[in-house]
GUZAFI-692051 format. One line per 5 residues: their letters; for each residue x, y, z of N, C-alpha, C. Coordinates in pm, whole numbers, plus 32768, in hexadecimal, padded with zeros to 4 digits. Layout:
N
A = X Y Z X Y Z X Y Z  ...
//
This chain:
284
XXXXX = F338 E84B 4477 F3AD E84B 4420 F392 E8A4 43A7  F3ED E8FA 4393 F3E4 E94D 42F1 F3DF E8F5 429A  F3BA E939 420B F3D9 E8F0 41AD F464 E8E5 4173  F4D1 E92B 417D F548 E90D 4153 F56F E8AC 41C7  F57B E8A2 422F F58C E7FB 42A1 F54E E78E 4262
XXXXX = F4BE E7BE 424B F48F E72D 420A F4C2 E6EA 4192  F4E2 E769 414C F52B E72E 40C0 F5A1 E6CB 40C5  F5E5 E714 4151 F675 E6CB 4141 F661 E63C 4170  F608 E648 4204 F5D6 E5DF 421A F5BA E566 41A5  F564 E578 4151 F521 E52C 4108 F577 E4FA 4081
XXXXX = F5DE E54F 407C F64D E538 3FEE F6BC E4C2 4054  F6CD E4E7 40A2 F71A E47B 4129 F6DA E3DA 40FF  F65C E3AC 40F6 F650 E33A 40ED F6A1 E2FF 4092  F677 E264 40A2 F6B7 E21C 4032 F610 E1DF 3FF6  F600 E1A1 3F66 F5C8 E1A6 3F32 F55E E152 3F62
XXXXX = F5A2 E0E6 3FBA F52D E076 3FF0 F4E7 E0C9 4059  F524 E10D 40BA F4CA E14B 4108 F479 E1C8 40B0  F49F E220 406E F45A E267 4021 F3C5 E21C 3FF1  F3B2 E199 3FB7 F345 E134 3FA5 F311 E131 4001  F36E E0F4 4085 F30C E0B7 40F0 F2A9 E12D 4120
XXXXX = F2DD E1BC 4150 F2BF E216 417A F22D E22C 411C  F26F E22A 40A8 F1E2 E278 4045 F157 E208 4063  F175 E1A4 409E F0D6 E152 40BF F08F E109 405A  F0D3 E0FF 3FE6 F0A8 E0B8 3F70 F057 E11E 3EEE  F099 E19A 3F1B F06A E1FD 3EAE F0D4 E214 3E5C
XXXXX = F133 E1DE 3E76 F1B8 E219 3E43 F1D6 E198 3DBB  F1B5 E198 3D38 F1E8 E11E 3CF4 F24E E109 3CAB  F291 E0CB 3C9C F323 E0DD 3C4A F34F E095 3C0D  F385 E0A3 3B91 F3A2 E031 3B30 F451 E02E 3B13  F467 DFE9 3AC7 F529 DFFB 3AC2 F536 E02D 3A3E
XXXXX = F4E4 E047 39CB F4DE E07F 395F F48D E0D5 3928  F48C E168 38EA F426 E1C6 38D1 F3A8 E15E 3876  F3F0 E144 3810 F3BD E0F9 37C1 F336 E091 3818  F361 E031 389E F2CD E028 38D4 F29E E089 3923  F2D3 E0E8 3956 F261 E160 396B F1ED E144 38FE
XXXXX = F250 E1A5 38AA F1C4 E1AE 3838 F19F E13A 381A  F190 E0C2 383D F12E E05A 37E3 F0DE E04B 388B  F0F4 E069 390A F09E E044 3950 F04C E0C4 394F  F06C E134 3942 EFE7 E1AA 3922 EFBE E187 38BF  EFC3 E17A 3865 EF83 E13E 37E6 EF08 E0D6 37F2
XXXXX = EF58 E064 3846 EEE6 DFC7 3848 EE85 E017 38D0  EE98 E06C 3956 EE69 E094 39A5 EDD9 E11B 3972  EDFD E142 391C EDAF E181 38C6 ED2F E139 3882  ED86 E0E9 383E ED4E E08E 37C3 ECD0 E049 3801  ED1C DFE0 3857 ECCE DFC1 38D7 EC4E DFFF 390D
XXXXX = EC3F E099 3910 EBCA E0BD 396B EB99 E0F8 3901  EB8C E107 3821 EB4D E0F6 380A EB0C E08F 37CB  EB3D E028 37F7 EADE DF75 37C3 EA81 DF5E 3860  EA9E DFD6 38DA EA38 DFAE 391E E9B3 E01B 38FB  E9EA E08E 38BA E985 E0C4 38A1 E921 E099 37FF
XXXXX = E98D E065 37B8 E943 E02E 3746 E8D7 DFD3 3763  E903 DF77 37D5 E884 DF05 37FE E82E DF2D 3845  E83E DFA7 3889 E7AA E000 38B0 E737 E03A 3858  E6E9 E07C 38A3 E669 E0B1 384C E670 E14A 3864  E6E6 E1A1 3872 E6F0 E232 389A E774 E24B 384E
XXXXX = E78D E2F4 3861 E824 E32A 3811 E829 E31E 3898  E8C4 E337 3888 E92A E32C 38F7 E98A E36B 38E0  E9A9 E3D1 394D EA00 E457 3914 EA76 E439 3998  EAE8 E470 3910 EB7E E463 3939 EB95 E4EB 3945  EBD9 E523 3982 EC4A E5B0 397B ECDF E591 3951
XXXXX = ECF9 E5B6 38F4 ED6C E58D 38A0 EDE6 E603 3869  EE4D E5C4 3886 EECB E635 382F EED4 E605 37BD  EF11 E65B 37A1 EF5E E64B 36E7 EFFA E61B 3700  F022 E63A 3788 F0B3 E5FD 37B6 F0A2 E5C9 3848  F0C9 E571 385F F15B E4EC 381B F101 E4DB 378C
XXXXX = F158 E4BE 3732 F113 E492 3682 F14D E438 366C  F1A7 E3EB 36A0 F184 E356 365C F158 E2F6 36A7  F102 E300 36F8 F09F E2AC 36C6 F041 E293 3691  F02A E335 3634 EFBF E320 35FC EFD8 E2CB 355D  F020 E2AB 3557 F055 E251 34D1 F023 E1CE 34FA
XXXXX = F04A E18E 3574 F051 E115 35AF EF9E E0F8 35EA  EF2B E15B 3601 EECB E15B 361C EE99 E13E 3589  EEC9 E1BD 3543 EE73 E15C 34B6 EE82 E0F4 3479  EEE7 E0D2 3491 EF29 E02E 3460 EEB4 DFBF 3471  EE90 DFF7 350E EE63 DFB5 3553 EDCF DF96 355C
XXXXX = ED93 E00C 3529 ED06 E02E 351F ECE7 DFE3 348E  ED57 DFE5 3444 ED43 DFE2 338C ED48 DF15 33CC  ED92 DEFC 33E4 EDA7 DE5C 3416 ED47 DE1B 3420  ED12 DE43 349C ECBB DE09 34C7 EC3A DE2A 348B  EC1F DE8F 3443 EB9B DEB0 33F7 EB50 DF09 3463
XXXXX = EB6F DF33 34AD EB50 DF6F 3537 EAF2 E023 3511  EA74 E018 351C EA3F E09D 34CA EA30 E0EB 3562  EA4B E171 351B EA39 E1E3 35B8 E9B0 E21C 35A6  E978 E1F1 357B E8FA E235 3562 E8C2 E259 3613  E8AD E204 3685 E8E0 E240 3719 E8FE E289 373E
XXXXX = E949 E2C6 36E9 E9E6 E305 373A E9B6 E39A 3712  E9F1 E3F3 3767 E9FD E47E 378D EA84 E499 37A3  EAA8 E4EC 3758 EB4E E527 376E EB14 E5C4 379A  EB3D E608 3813 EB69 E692 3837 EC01 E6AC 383A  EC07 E6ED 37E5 ECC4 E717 37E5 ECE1 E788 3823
XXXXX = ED29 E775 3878 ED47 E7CD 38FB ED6F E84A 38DC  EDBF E844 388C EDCF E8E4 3856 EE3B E925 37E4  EE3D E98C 37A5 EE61 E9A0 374F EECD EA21 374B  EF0E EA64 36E7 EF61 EADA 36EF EF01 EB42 36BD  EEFD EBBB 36E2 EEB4 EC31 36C6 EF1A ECA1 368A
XXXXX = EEE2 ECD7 3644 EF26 ED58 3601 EF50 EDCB 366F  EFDB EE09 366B F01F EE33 36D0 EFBE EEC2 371F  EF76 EF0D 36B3 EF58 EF9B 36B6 EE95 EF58 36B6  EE6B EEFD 365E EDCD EF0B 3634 EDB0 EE91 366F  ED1F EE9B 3692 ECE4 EE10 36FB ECBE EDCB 3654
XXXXX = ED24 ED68 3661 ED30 ED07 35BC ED61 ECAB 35BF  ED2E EC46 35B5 ED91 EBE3 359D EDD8 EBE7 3538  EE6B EB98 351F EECE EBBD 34C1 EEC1 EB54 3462  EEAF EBBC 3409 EEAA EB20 3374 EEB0 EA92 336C  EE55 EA2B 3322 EE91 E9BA 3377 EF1F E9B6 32D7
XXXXX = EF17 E9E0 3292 EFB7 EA01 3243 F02A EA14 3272  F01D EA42 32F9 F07A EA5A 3375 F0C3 E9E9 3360  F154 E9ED 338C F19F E955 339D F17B E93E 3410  F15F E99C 348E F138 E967 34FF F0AE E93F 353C  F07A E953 34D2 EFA3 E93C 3504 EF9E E8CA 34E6
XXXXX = EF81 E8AB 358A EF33 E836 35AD EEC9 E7E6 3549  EE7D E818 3515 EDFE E822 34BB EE4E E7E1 3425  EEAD E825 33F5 EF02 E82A 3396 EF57 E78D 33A1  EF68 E751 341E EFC5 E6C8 340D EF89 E68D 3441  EF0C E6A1 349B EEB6 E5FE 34BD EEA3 E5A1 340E
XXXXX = EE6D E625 3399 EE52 E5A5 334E EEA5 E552 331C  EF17 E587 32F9 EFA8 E527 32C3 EFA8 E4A6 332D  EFA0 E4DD 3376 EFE4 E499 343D EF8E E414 3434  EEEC E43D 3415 EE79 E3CC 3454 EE23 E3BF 33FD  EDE5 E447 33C3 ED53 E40B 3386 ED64 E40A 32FE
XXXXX = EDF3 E405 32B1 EE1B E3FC 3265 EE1A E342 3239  EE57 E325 32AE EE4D E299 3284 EE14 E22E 32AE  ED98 E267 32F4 ED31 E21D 331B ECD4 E1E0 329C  ECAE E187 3261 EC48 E183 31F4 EBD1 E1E1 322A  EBB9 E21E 31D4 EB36 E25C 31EC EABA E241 31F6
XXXXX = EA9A E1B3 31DC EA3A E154 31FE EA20 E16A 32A6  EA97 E158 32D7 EAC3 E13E 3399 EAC7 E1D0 33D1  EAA2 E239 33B2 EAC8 E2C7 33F9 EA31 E2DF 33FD  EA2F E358 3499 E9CA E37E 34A9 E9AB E3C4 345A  E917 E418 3470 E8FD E478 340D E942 E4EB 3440
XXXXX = E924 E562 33FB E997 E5AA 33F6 E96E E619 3472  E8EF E616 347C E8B1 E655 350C E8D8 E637 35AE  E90C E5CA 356C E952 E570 35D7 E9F2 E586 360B  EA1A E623 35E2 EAA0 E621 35F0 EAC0 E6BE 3602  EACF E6DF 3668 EAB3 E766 36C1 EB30 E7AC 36D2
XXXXX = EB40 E80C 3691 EBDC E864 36A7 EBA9 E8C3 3723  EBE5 E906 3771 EB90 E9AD 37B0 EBD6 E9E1 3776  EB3B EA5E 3775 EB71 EAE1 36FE EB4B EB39 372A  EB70 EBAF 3735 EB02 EC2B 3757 EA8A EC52 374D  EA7D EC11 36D5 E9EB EBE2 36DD E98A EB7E 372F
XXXXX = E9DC EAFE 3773 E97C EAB5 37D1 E9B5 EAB8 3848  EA08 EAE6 3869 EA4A EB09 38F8 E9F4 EB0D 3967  E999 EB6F 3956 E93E EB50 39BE E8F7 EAFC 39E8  E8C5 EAB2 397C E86D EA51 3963 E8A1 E9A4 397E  E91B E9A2 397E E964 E945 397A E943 E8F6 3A27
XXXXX = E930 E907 3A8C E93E E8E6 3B07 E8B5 E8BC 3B00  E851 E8E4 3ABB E7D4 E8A0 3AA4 E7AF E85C 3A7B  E7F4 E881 39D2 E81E E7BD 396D E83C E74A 39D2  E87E E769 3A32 E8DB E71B 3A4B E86C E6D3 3AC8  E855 E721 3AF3 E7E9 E6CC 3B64 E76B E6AA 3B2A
XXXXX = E73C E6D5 3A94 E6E5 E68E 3A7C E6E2 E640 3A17  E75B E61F 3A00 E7C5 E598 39CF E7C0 E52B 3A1C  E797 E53A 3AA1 E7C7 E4CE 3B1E E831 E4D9 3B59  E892 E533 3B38 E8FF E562 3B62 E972 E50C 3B27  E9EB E4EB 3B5C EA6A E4DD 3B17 EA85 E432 3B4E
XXXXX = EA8B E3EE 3AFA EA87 E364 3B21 EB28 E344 3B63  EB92 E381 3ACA EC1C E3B1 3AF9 EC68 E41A 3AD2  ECA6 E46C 3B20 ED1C E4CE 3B0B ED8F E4D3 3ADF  EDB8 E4B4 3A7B EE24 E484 3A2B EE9E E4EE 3A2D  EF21 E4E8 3A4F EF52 E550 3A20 EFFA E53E 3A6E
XXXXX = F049 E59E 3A09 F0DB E5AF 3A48 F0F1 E620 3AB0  F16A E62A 3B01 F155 E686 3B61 F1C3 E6D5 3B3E  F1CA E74D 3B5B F223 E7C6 3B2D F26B E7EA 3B78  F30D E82A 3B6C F346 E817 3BC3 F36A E855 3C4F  F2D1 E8C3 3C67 F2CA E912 3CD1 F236 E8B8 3D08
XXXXX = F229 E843 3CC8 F1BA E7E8 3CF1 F126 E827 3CAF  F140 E858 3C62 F0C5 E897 3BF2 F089 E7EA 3BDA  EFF3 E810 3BDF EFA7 E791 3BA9 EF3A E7EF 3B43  EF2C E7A9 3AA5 EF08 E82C 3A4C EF4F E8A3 3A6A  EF22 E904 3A70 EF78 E98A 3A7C EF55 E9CC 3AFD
XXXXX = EF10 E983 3B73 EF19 E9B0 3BC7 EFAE E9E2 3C16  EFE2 EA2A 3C26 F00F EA78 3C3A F047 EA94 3CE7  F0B6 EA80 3CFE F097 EAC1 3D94 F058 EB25 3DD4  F008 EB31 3E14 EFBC EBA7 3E43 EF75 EB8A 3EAF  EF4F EC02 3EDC EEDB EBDB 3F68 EE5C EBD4 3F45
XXXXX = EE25 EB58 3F9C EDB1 EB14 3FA6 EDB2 EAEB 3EEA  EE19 EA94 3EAE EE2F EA55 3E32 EDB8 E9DA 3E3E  ED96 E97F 3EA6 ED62 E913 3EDD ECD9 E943 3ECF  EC9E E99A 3EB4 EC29 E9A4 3EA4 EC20 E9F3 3E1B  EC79 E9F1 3DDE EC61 EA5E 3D60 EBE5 EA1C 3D13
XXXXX = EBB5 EA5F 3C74 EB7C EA44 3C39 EBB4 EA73 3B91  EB7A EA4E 3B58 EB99 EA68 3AAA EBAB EACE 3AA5  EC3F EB43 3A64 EC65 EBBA 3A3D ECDD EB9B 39DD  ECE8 EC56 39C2 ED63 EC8A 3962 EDA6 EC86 39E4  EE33 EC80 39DB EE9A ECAD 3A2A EF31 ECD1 39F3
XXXXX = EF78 ED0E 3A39 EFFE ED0F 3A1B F056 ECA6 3A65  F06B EC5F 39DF F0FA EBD7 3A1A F168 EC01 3A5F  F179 EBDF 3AB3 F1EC EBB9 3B06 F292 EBCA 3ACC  F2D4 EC34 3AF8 F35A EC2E 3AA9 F3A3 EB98 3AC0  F3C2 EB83 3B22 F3CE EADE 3B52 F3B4 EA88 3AC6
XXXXX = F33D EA92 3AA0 F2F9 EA32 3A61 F32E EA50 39CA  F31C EAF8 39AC F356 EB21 392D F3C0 EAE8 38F8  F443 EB1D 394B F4C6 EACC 396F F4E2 EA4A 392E  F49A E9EF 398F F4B2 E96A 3967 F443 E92E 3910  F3E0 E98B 38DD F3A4 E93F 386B F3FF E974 37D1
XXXXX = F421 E9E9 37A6 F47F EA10 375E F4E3 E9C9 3747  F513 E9A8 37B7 F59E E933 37A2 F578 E8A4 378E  F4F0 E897 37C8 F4FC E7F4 378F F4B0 E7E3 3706  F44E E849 36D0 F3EB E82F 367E F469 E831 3624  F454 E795 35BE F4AF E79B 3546 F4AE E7E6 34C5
XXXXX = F4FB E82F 348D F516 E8AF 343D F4E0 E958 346E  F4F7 E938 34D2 F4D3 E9CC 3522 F548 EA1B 3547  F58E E9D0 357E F61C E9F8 3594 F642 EA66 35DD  F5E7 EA58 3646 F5E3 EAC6 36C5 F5D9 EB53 36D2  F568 EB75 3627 F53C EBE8 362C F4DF EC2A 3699
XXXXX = F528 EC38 36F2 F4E1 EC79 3753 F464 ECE4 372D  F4CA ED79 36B3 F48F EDFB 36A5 F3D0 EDC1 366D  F3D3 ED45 362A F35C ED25 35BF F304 ECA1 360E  F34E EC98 3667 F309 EBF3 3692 F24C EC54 36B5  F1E6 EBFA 36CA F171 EC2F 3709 F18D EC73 378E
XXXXX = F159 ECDC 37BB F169 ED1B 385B F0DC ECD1 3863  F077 ECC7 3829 EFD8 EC96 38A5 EFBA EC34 384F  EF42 EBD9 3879 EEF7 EB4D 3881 EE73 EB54 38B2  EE3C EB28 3875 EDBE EAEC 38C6 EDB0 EA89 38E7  ED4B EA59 3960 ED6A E9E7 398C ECDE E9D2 39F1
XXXXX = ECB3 E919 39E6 EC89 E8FB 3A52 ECC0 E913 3ADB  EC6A E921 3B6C EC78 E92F 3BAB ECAC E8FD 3BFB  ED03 E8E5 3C6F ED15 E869 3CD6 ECBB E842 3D0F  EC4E E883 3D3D EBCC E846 3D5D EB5E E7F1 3CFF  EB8F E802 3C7B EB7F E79A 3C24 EBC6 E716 3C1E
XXXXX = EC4F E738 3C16 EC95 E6CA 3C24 ECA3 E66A 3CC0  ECBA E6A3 3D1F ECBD E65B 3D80 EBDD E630 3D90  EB96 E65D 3D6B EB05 E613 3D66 EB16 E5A2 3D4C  EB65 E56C 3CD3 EB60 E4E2 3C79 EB64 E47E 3CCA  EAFA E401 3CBF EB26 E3A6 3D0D EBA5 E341 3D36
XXXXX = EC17 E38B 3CAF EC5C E33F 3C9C ECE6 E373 3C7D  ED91 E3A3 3CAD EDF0 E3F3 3C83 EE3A E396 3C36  EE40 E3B8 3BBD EEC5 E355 3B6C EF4F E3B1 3B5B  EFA2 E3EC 3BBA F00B E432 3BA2 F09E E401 3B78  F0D8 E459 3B13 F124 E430 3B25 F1D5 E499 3AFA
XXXXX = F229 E463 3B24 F2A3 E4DA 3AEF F320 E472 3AB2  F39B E4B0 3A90 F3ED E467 3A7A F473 E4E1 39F7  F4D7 E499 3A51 F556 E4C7 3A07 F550 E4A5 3987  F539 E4E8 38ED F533 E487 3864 F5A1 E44A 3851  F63C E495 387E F6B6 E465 384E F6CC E466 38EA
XXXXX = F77A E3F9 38CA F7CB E41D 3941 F83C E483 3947  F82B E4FA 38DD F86E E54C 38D8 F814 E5AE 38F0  F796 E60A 393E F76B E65A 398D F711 E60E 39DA  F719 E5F7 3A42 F6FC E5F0 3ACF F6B6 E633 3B11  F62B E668 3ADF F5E5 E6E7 3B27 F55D E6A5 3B87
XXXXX = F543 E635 3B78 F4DD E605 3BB5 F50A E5C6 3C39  F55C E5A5 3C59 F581 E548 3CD8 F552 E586 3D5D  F546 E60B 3D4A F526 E64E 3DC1 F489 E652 3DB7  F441 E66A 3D76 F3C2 E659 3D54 F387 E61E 3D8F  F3C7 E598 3D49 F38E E51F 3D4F F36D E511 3DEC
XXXXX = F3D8 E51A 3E34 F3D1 E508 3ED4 F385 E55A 3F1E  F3A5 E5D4 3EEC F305 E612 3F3D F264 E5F3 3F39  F260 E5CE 3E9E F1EA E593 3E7D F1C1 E518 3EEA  F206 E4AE 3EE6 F1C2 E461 3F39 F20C E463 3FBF  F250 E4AB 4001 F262 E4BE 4060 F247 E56A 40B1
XXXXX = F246 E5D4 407B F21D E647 40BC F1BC E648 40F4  F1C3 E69E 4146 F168 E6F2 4197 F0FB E728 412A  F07D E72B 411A F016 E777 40D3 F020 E823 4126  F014 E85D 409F F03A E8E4 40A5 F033 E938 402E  F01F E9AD 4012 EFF1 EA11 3F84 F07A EA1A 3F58
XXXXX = F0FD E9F4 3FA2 F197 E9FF 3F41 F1AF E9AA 3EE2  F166 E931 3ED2 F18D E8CB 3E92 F0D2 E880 3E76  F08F E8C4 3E1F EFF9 E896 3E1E EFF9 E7DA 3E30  F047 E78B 3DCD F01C E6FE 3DE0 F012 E6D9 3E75  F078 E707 3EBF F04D E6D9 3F4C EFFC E6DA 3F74
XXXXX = EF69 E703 3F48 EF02 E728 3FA0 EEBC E6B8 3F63  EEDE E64C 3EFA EEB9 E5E7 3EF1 EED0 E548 3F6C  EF1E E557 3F97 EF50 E4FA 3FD9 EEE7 E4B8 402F  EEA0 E504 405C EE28 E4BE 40CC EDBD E4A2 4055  EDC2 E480 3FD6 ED5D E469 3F64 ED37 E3CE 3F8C
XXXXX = ECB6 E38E 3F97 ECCB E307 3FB9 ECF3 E2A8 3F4F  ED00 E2FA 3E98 ED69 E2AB 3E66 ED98 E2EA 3E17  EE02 E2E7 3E4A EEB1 E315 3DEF EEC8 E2AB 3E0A  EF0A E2CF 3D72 EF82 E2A8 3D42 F00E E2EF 3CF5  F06F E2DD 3D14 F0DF E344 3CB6 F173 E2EA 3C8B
XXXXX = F167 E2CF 3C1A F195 E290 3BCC F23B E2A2 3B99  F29E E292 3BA9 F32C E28C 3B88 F36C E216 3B54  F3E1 E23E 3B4A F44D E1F8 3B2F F4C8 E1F1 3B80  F4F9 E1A1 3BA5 F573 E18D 3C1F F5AE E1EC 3BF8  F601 E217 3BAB F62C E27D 3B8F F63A E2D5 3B9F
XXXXX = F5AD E30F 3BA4 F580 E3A4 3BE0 F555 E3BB 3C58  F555 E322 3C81 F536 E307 3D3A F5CE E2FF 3D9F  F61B E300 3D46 F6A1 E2DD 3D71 F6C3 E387 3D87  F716 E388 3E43 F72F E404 3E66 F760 E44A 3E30  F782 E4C9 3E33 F7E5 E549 3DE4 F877 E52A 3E19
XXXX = F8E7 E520 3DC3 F979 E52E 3DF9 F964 E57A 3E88  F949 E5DB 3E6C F97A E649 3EC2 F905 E67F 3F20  F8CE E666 3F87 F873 E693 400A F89D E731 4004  F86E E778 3FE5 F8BC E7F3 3FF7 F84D E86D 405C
//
């Protein structure tokens, strides 16, 4: 079957079979609002198992979905919960259009620039790791990064939202994507598109949005012992995830749509809201 058959195929379900089908990878809540508090406590969760260990324990992490990172520190500050454990690798960042650079974190759009407002802003600083403990890629460790990482112990979990050509980090559609590794690249017009229009006060400057990124690899991310994915419509006035969503836990694995090549992971998970699990009007 092509992939435009499968699509239609798979937008055809109704939402209970869409679940049944996905095999218990598929999770869904009736409000965004518990999305984000179950990534949040699911997070939170695997670092109070690493706090009660005797090792760091490294996450691969976005800067988006972002709220839960409000609801993680709530949570960390609560309970008195110290990351001193914990290892953050952040999957990847925006690069300067013309120079191998990352872009200011002054940028409204650098990653680097809104984790601290987002998280380590309101963590007490008593409870945060040290600061060695918190890994952007840069042109500078790019190479080096696939080595951190395995002699880290590798990725306990893979945290992250999926994009709407199924980008996981900025992997990218492309051939042999499933084995990539840490680079610069040029983003995806797809991705340009609909990050312009949704990022708030951007206002679909296409001419200025970033053209490239750097980014962990998919062979980083699918390593992790563990996928925490997730997507979702923010409003019910644009509707861009519903199709996503369904390929994610139902496609065919393939370089058109990178998350698919997660699906045979022995644990995913990909996280919604009825909402955005609920079919498109129109099968087209």
């Amino acid at each position: 079957m092509n992939r435009k058959d499968e699509v239609r195929e798979i937008l055809a379900l109704d939402t209970d079979e869409l679940v049944r089908r996905a095999n218990g990878q598929l999770v869904l809540f009736p409000t965004l609002d518990e999305v984000y508090d179950y990534l949040a406590e699911e997070m939170v969760k695997e670092f109070e198992k690493a706090a009660a260990g005797d090792r760091i324990v490294s996450f691969i992490m976005p800067v988006g979905p972002t709220q839960p990172y409000r609801l993680m520190a709530e949570k960390i500050n609560y309970r008195q919960l110290s990351l001193r454990n914990v290892r953050f690798f952040f999957m990847d960042e925006y690069v300067d259009d013309e120079r191998d650079e990352l872009i200011p974190e002054t940028h409204p759009l650098s990653f680097r620039g809104q984790i601290g407002p987002l998280f380590f802003d309101r963590v007490r600083p008593d409870l945060l790791m040290p600061k060695d403990q918190i890994v952007f890629p840069t042109p500078e460790n790019i190479a080096d990064l696939p080595r951190m990482i395995e002699k880290a112990g590798g990725i306990e979990v893979c945290y992250g939202g999926i994009g709407i050509h199924g980008h996981v980090a900025f992997n990218e559609p492309a051939p042999g994507v499933a084995e990539s590794d840490p680079r610069i690249l040029e983003i995806n017009e797809f991705t340009r598109t609909i990050d312009s229009t949704r990022h708030c006060g951007v206002g679909g400057n296409l001419e200025n949005f970033p053209r490239r990124a750097i980014t962990l690899g998919m062979r980083q991310c699918l390593g992790a012992r563990k996928l925490l994915f997730m997507t979702r419509n923010e409003t019910s006035a644009f509707l861009w995830a519903n199709t996503i969503l369904r390929i994610s836990a139902l496609g065919a694995p393939g370089d058109d749509y990178p998350v698919t090549h997660a699906r045979h992971h022995a644990s995913l998970r990909i996280v919604s809201d009825y909402g955005t699990a609920r079919k498109p009007r129109f099968n087209i």
